[in-house]
C-alpha positions in Angstrom: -9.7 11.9 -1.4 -7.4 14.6 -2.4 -6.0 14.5 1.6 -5.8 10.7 1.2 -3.9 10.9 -2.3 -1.7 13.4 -0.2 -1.0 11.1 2.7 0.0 8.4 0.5 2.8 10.2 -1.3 3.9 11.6 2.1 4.4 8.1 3.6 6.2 6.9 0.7 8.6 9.6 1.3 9.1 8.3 4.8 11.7 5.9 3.6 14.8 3.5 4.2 16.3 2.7 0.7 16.8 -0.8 0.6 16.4 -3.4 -2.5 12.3 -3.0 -1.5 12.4 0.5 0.2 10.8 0.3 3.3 8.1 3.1 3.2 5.4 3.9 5.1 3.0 3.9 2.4 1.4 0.6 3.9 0.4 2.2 6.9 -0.9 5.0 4.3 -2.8 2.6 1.9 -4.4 0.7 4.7 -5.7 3.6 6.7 -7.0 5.6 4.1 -9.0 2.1 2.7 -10.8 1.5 6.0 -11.4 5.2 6.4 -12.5 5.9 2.6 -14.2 2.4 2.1 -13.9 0.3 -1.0 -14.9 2.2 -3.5 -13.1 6.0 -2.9 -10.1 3.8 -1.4 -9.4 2.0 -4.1 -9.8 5.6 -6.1 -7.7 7.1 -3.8 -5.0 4.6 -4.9 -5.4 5.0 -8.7 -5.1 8.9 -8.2 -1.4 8.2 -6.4 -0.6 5.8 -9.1 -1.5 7.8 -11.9 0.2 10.8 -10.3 3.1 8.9 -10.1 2.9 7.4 -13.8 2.6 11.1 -15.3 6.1 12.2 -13.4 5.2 13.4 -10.3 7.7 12.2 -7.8 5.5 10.2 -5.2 7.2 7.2 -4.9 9.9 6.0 -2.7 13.0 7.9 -3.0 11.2 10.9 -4.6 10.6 9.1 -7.7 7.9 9.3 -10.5 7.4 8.4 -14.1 6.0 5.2 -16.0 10.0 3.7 -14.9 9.3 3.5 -11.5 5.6 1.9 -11.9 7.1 -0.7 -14.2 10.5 -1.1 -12.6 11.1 -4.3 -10.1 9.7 -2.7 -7.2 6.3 -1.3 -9.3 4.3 -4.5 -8.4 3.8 -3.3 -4.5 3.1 0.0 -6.0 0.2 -1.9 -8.9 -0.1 -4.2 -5.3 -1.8 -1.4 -3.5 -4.9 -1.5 -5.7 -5.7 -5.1 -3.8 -4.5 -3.7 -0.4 -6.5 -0.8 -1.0 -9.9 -3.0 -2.4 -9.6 -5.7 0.5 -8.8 -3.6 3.4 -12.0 -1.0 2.5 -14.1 -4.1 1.9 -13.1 -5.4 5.1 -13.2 -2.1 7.2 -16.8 -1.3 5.3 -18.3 -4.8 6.4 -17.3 -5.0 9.4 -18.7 -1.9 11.0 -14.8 -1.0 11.5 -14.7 -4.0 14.3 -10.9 -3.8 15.0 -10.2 -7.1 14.6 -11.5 -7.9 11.4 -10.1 -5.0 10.0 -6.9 -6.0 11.2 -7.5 -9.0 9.1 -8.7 -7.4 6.4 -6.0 -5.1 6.2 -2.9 -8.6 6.4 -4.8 -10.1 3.8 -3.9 -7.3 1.4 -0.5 -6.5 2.2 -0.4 -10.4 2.0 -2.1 -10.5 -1.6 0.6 -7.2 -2.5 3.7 -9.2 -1.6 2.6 -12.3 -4.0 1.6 -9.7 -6.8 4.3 -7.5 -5.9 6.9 -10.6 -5.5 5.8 -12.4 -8.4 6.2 -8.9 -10.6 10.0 -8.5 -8.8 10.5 -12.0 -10.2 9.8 -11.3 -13.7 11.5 -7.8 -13.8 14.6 -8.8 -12.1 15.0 -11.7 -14.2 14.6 -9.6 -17.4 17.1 -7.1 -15.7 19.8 -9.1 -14.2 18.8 -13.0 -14.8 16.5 -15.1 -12.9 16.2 -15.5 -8.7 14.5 -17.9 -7.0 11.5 -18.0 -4.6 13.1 -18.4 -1.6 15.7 -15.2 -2.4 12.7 -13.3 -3.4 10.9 -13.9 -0.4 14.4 -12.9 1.5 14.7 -9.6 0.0 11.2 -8.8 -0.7 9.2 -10.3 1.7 11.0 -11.8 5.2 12.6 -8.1 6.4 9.1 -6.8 6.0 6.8 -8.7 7.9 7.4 -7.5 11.7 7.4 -3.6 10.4 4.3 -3.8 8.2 2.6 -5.9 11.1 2.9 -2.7 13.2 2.1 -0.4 10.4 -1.5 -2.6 9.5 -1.7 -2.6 13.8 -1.8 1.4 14.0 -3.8 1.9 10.9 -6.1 -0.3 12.0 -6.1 1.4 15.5 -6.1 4.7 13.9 -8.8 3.6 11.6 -11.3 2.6 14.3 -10.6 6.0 16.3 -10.5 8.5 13.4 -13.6 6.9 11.2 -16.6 8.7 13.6 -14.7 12.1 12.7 -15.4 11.8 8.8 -19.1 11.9 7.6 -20.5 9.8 4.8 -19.4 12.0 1.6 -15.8 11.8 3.3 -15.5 15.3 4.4 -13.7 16.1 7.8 -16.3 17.5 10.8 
């Protein structure tokens, strides 16, 4: 979990600054959920989260602290707790069957852009006055779809490939 926890912060290093960074911590959230499961996934997640909470800089941008987690791009970051609980779930039932951890794995990064939106919303309005939908879904959702498509893709992918390698206490062979 430690390695997992690791990967995460990495990916979210891996990053064009935009109004929503684009990171690669989707592809890291996803593929440590269907390779972890549910459960240690979803643990895996907290672990970043608190990290990042107490200081250490994890985030985008090389950022930490409890500013970052509440800030107007913090709901993707809370967001990854449902990524993180749905793809495992999905990965877990499945056997790892590439296609429905594909789907598994859209349905939450789809459930972390409404949380993650919705929380923008709020936090942006507080900040600088209130946006609509549709400019929400321009800045925080639209540019994203096509690059975390590929990034869920090659998790999944990577997923399938890399589970047989990692025994049932989540230890490397």
């Amino acid at each position: 979990m430690a390695m997992a926890v690791a990967l995460i912060a990495i990916c979210s290093w891996i990053s064009i600054p935009t109004t929503v960074p684009f990171t690669m911590q989707t592809f890291a959230v996803c593929l440590v959920s269907a390779l972890l499961g549910t459960r240690r996934g979803f643990l895996a997640v907290i672990c970043y989260l608190l990290l990042g909470a107490a200081g250490a800089p994890v985030f985008a941008g090389f950022k930490g602290g409890l500013g970052a987690l509440l800030g107007v791009t913090g709901g993707y970051l809370v967001g990854f707790l449902f990524t993180a609980l749905i793809a495992g779930a999905g990965a877990e039932l499945s056997g790892r069957k590439l296609a429905v951890t594909l789907g598994a794995m859209a349905a939450g990064v789809l459930v972390c852009y409404v949380f993650g939106t919705a929380w923008f919303m709020v936090a942006y309005a507080k900040n600088s006055g209130p946006i609509g939908v549709g400019t929400a879904l321009a800045w925080c959702v639209l540019p994203y779809l096509l690059p975390d498509a590929v990034k869920i893709t090659l998790a999944a992918v990577l997923a399938r490939r890399l589970h047989p390698l990692i025994d049932r206490k989540g230890r490397t062979e």
